[in-house]
ZAVEX-785041 format. One record per residue (C-alpha): residue number from 1; residue in three letters; x, y, z. Coordinates in steps of 0.5 Angstrom, whole numbers, plus 500, padded with zeros to 3 digits. Example, Ala and Ser with C-alpha at 12.3 -4.5 7.8 and 13.67 -1.06 7.14 Angstrom:
<recs>
 num residuo  px  py  pz
   1     ALA 525 491 516
   2     SER 527 498 514
</recs>
This chain:
<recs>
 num residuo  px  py  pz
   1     UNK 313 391 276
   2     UNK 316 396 271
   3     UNK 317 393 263
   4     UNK 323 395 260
   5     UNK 323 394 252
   6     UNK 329 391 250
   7     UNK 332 392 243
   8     UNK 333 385 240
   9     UNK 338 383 234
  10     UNK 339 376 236
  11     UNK 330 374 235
  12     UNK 330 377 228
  13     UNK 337 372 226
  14     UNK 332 367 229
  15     UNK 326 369 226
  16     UNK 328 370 219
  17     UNK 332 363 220
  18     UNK 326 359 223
  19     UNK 321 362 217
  20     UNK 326 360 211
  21     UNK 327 352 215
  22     UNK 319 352 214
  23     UNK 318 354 207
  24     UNK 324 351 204
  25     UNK 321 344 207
  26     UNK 314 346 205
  27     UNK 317 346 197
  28     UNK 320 339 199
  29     UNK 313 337 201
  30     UNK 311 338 194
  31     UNK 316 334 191
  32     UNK 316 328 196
  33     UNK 313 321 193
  34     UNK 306 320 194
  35     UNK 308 312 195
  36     UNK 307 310 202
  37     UNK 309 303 205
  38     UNK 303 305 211
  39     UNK 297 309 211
  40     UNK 296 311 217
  41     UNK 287 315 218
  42     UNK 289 322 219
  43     UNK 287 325 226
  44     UNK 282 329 228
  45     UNK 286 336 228
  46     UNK 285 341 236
  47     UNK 286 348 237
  48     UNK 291 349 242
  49     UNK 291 354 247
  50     UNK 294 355 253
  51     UNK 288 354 257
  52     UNK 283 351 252
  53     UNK 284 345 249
  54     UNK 278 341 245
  55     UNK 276 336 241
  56     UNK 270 334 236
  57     UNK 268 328 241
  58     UNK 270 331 247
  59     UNK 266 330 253
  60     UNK 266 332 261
  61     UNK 270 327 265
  62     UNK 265 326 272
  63     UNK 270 322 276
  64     UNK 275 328 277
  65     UNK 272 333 282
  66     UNK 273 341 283
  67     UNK 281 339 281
  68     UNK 284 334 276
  69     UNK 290 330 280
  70     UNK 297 332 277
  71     UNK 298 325 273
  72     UNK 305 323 272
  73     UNK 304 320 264
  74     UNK 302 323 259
  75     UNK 296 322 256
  76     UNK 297 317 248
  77     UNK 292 317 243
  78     UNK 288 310 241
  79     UNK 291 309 234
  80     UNK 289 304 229
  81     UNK 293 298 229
  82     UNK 295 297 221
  83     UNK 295 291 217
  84     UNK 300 289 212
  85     UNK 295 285 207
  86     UNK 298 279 205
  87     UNK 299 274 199
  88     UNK 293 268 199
  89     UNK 297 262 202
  90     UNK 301 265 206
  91     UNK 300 262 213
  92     UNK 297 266 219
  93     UNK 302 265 224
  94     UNK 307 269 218
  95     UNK 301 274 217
  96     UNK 301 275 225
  97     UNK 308 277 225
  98     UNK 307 283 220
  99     UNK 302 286 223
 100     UNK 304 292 226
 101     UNK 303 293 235
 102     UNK 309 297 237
 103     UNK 309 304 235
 104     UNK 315 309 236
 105     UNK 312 318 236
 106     UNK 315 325 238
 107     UNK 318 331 235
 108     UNK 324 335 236
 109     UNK 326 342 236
 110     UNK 329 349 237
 111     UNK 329 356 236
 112     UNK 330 362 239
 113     UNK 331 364 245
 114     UNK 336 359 247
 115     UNK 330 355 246
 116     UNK 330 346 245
 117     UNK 325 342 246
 118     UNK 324 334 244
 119     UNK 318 329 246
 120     UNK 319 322 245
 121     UNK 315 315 246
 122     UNK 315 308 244
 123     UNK 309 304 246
 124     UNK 303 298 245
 125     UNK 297 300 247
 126     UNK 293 293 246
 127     UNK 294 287 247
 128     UNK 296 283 253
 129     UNK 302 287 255
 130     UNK 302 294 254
 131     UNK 307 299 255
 132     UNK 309 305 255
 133     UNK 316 309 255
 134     UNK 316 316 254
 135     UNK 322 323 255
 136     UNK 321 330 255
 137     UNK 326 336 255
 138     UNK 324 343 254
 139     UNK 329 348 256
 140     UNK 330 356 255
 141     UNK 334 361 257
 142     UNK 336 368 256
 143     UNK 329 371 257
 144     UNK 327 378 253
 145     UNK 334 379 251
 146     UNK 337 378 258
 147     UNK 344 375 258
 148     UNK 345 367 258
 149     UNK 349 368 263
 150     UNK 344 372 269
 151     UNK 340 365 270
 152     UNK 333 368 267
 153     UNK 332 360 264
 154     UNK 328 354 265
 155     UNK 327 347 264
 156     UNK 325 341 265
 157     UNK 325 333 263
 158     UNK 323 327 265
 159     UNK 322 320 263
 160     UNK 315 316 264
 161     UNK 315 308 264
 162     UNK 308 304 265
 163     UNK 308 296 264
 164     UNK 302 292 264
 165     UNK 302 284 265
 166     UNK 296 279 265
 167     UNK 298 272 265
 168     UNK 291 268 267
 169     UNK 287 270 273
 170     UNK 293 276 275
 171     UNK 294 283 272
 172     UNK 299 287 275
 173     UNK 300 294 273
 174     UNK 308 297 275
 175     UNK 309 305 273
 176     UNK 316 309 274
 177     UNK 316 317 273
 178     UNK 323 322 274
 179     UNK 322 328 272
 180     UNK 327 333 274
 181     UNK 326 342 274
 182     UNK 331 348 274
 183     UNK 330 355 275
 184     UNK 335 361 275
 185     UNK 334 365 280
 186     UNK 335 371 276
 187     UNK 340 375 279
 188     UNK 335 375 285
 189     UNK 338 371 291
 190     UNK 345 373 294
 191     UNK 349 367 292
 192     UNK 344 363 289
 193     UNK 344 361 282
 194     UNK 338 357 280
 195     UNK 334 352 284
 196     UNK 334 344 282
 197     UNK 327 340 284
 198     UNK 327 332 282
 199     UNK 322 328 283
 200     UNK 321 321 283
 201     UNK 316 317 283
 202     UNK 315 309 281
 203     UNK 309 303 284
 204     UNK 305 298 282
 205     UNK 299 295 283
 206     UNK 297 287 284
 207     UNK 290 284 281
 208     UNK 287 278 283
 209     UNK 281 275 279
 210     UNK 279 270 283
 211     UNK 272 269 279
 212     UNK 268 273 274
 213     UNK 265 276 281
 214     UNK 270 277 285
 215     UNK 277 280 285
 216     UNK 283 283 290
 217     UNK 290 285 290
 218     UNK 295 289 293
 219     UNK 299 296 292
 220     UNK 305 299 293
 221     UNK 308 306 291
 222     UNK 313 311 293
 223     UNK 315 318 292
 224     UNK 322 322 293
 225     UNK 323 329 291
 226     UNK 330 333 293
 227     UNK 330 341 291
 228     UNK 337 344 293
 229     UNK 340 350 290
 230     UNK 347 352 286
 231     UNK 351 355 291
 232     UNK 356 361 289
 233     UNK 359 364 294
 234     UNK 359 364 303
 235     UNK 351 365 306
 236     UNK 348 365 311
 237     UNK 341 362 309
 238     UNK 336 357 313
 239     UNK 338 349 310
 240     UNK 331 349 308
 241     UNK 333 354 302
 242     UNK 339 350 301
 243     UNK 337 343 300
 244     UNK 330 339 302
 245     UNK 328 332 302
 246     UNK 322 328 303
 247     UNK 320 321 303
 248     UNK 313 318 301
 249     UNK 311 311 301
 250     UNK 304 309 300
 251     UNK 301 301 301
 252     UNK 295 299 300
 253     UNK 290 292 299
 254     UNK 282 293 295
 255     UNK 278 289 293
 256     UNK 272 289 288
 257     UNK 265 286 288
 258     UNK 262 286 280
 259     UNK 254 284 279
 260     UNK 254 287 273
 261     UNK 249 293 273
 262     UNK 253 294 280
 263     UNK 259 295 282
 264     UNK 261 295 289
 265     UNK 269 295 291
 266     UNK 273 297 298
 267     UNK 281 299 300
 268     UNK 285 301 306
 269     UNK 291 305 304
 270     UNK 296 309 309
 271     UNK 301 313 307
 272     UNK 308 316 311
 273     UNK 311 323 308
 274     UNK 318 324 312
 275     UNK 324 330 312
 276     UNK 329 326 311
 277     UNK 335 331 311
 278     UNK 333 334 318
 279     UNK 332 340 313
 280     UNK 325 342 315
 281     UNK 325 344 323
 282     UNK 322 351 324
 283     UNK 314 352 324
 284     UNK 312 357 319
 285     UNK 309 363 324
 286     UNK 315 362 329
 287     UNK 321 359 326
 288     UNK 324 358 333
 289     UNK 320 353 334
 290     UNK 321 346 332
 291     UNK 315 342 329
 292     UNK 314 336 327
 293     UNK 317 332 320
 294     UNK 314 326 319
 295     UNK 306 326 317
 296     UNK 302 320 317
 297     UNK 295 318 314
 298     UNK 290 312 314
 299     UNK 284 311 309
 300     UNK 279 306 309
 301     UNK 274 307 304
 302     UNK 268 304 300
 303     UNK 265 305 294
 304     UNK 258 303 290
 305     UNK 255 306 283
 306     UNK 251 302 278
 307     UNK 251 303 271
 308     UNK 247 302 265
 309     UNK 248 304 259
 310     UNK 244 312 259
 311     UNK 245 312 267
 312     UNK 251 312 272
 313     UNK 250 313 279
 314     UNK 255 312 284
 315     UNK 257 314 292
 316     UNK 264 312 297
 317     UNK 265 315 304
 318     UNK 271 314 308
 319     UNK 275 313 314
 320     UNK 281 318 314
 321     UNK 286 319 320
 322     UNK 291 324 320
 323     UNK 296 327 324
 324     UNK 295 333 320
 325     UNK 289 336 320
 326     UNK 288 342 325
 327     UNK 282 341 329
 328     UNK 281 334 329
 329     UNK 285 327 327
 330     UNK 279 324 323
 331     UNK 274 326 319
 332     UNK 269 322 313
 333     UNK 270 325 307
 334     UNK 265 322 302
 335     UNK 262 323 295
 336     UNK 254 323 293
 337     UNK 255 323 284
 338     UNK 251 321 277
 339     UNK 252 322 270
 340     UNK 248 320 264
 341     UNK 249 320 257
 342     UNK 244 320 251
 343     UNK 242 322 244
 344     UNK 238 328 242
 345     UNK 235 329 236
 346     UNK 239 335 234
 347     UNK 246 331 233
 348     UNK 248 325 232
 349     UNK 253 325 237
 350     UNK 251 324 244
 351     UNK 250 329 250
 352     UNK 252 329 258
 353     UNK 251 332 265
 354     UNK 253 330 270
 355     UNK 253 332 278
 356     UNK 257 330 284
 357     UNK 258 332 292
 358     UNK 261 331 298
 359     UNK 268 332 303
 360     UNK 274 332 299
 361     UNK 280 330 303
 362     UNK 288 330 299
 363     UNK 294 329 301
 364     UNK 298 335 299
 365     UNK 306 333 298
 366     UNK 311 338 298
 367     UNK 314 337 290
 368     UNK 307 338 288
 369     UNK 306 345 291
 370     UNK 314 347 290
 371     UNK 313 345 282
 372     UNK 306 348 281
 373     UNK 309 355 285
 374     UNK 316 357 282
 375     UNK 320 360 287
 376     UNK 318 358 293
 377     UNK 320 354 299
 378     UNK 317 349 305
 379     UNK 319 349 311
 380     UNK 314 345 313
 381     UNK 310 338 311
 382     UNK 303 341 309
 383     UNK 298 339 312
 384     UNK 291 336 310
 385     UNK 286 339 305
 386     UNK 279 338 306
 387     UNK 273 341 302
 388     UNK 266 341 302
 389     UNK 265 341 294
 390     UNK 258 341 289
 391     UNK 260 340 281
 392     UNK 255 340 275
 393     UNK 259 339 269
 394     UNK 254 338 261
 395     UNK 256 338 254
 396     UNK 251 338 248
 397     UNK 252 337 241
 398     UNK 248 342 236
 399     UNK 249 338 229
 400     UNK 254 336 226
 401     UNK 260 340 228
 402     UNK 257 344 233
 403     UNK 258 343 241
 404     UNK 257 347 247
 405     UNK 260 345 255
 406     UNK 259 348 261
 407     UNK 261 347 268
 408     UNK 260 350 274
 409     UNK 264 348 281
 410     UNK 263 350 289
 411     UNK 269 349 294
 412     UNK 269 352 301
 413     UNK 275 351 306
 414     UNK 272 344 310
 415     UNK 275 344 318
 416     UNK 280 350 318
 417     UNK 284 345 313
 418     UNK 284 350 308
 419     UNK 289 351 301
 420     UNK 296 351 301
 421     UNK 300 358 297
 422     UNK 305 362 296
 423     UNK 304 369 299
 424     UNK 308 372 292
 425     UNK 308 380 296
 426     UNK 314 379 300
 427     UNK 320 375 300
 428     UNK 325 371 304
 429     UNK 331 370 302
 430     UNK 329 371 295
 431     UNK 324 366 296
 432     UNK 317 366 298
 433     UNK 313 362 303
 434     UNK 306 359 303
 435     UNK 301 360 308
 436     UNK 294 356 309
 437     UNK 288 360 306
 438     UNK 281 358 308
 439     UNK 278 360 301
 440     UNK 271 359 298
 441     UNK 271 358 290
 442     UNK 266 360 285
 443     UNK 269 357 279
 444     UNK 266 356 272
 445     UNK 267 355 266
 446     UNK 264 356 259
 447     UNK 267 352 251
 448     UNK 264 353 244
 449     UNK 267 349 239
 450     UNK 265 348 231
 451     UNK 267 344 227
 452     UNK 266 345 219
 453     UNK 270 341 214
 454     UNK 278 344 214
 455     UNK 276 349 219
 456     UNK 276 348 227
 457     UNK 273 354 231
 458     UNK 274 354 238
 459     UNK 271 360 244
 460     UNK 271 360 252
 461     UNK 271 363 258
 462     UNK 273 361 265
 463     UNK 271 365 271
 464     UNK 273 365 279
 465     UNK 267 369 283
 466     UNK 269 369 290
 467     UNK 276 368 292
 468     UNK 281 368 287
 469     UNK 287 362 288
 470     UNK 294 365 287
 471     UNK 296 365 280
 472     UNK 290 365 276
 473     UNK 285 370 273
 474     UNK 278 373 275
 475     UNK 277 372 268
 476     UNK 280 367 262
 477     UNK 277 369 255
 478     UNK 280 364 250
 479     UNK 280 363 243
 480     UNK 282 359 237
 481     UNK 282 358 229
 482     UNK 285 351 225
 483     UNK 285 349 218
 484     UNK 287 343 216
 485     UNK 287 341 209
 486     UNK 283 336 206
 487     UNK 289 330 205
 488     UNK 292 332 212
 489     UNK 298 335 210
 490     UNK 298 342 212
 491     UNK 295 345 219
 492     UNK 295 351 221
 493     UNK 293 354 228
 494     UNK 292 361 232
 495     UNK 290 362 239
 496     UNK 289 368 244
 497     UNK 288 368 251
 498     UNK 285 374 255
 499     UNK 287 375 262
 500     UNK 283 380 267
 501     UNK 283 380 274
 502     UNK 283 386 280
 503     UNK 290 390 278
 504     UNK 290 397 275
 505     UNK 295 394 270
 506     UNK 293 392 263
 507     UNK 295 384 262
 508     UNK 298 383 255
 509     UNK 293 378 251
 510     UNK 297 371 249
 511     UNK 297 370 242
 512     UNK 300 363 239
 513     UNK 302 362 232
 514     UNK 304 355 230
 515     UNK 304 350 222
 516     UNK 306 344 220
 517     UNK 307 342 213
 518     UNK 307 333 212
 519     UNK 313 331 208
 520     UNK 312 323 208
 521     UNK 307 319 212
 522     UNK 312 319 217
 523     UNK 315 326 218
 524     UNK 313 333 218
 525     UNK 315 339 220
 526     UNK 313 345 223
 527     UNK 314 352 226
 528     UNK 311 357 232
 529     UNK 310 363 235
 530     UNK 309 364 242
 531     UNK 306 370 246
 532     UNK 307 374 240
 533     UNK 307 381 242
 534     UNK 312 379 247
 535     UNK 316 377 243
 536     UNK 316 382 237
 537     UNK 317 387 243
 538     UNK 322 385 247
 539     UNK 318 386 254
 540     UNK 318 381 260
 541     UNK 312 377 262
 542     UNK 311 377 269
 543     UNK 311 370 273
 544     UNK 310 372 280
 545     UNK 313 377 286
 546     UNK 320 380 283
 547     UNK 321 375 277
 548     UNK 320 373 270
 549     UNK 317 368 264
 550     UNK 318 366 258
 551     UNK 316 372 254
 552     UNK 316 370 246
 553     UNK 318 364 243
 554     UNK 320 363 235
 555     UNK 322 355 233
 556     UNK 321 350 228
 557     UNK 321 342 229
 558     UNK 321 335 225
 559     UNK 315 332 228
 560     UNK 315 324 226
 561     UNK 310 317 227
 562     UNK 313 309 225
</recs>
């Protein structure tokens, strides 16, 4: 796509505002009183980048396979519980109601352009009814200088509500997400301003022990995902362009058997996914043909591992049956992994490998598919995907700072039923469509991280060998660098990311800048830069196809922790 350079006054205002914000309030920070209620421990400082994020202690997962599933909650650091010391004689009962268990984070900010974002939660992580309540919002708009008015904007927000209750020999686990996403169509699509998605997803699960060995329960959950665009004059444009929705619902019974050292457990689920709007009623090759608008699947499975404190070996195989598969309706999906973490005499941290394999099996909704590509459209109810996979995953600690991880990954296209992407090279009515690909990835993965007193350095590499999935790189180079002062109230951090692939055109590298200055044990400030180049030269960023993303971000926000 041709680059044009846009001369930009308005970043320059914010930009000179967003540094005064930031140095006016570290001169604050010097002042502040330095008596404190409550002393929280400082948490270990990572390097951010857009691709990388690692920690000192921060070790492979095993259990996710080739491809992470997209969570629905955000991921909370263990915090320590903190204990108002009391007077001798004052009763226990008085000292428990001081003891703090509720904790309220998150941050807020703005900047440039039209730029907000705000991140909050209350939560208890530890006791016997845990729960978690959480919203998000970021929202840009006017890309690159581009008016506010010619939809080159984005947002989204979302709430996240997680409740667990045990009471004697019964645990029940309830879960709740909205999230709700607006693209602008910039200027692209005749009659249509932007695109809306909401998400909805909400289910729980119930538990019960029946003996130290023994334990069952029941689970239900459900999903709705709605995506409908803002019309703005007369169009003749298929429905499934104007507005879709699907409903999903999914329940399920498990039980687990606990011998200790082994594990052995077994579930049946079923899951329906149906167009609910008539929407959907032309198959993607031949649109005049009317093809089917519900999915149906079943999965019975089960499941061993054995376990002990260096070694963890474990095996599960299935029964899945689908009307959405394309060469048969049942298939056996499987899985064969290990895993082992010990000391080495090198490092007093431990080292990990892990290996694992099998038929991968997944359920692909639409929501998931239309949120991860922007500007696409189904017209259908994805079918199946199926893949033959290996994965080796290792970290090893060499001293006291110093970690290195690798991972390498095989996935090839099982039974015809291949990966579900967009074909970004010819639109449809402005939107683009998506073809099933038999695809064979080679994927690997290489991380270096030190750490030395304030200083945090972090390098990697991530590689796709053979066939290259929509919207991601041959190549990912990623660095970092972090400083964190010696009493924690100042942090600073710079990343870059390096993307390569086939296309003639250089990629513009992706440099971050962020820091943050503590003016209380409880609040701090901070500013950032984003895509920097971009940003001081006005260009876009290509997203995909004909459109555009973000492309440079200048903020400052109020970060705080009770």
């Amino acid at each position: 796509m041709l680059m044009k350079k846009i001369k930009n006054t308005k970043f320059n205002k914010a930009l000179l505002l967003a540094g005064g914000m930031f140095f006016f309030a570290a001169a604050l920070s010097a002042q502040s009183n330095e008596a404190e209620n409550i002393e929280l421990d400082d948490l270990t400082t990572v390097i951010k980048s857009g691709n990388l994020i690692a920690g000192e202690d921060a070790l492979p997962a095993f259990s996710d396979v080739v491809e992470e599933p997209k969570g629905s909650g955000s991921i909370v650091p263990v915090l320590p519980d903190v204990t108002v010391q009391e007077k001798p004689g004052v009763a226990d009962a008085a000292s428990a109601k001081k003891e703090k268990s509720v904790f309220a984070e998150g941050k807020v900010g703005g900047g440039y352009p039209a730029l907000f974002y705000g991140d909050f939660s209350v939560y208890r992580l530890s006791g016997q009814n845990p729960f978690f309540i959480g919203f998000n919002h970021n929202s840009a708009a006017g890309y690159s200088g581009h008016s506010l008015k010619d939809g080159y904007k984005d947002s989204t927000t979302g709430i996240n509500i997680t409740k667990t209750i045990q009471k004697n020999k019964a645990l029940v686990n309830l879960n709740g997400n909205y999230k709700v996403l607006v693209n602008g169509l910039q200027n692209k699509v005749a009659n249509f301003s932007d695109i809306t998605q909401n998400d909805v997803k909400g289910g729980g699960d119930f538990t019960w022990q029946f003996n130290d060995i023994f334990s069952a329960g029941a689970c239900l959950n459900a999903d709705f995902y709605n995506r409908y665009s803002a019309i703005t004059g007369d169009t003749e444009a298929a429905d499934f362009l104007k507005n879709v929705s699907v409903f999903g619902i999914s329940p399920g019974l498990f039980g687990n058997v606990d011998l200790g050292a082994f594990d052995i457990g077994f579930s049946g689920t079923y899951w329906l996914d149906s167009n609910t709007n008539g929407s959907i009623a032309y198959d993607p090759e031949n649109r005049n043909n009317e093809i089917s608008k519900l999915s149906n699947r079943g999965l019975f499975k089960v499941q061993a591992s054995w376990q002990n404190q260096i070694f963890k070996a474990y095996a599960n195989v299935g029964a899945l049956l689908s009307d959405s598969m394309n060469n048969n309706y049942i298939t056996a999906p499987f899985t064969l992994g290990g895993s082992a973490v010990f000391p080495v005499p090198f490092a007093n941290r431990k080292a990990s490998i892990g290996l694992e394999g099998g038929l991968s099996a997944e359920r692909t909704r639409v929501a998931e598919l239309e949120e991860k590509y922007k500007f696409t459209a189904l017209n259908f109810i994805p079918q199946e995907v199926t893949n033959w996979y290996i994965q080796l995953d290792s970290s090893v600690p060499v001293g006291k700072g110093f970690t290195a991880a690798a991972k390498i990954a095989y996935k090839k296209t099982a039974f015809g039923n291949g990966l579900w992407q967009p074909y970004y090279d010819k639109d449809y009515n402005g939107f683009y469509m998506y073809k099933q690909d038999e695809l064979s990835i080679l994927y690997t993965e290489l991380s270096l991280t030190w750490y030395y007193k304030i200083l945090s350095l972090v390098a990697g590499v991530k590689s796709n060998w053979i066939d290259i999935p929509v919207l991601e790189y041959n190549q990912l180079i990623s660095l970092g660098a972090g400083i964190t002062s010696a009493g924690g109230k100042f942090t600073t951090s710079l990343t870059a990311d390096f993307g390569l692939d086939d296309d003639s055109s250089a990629i513009v590298p992706i440099f971050n800048l962020d820091g943050s200055v503590k003016i209380t044990q409880a609040v701090s400030i901070g500013a950032e830069l984003t895509d920097i180049i971009k940003l001081f030269s006005g260009t876009t960023r290509t997203y995909a196809g004909e459109y555009i993303t973000r492309s440079g971000t200048a903020s400052v926000m109020v970060k705080f922790f009770f």
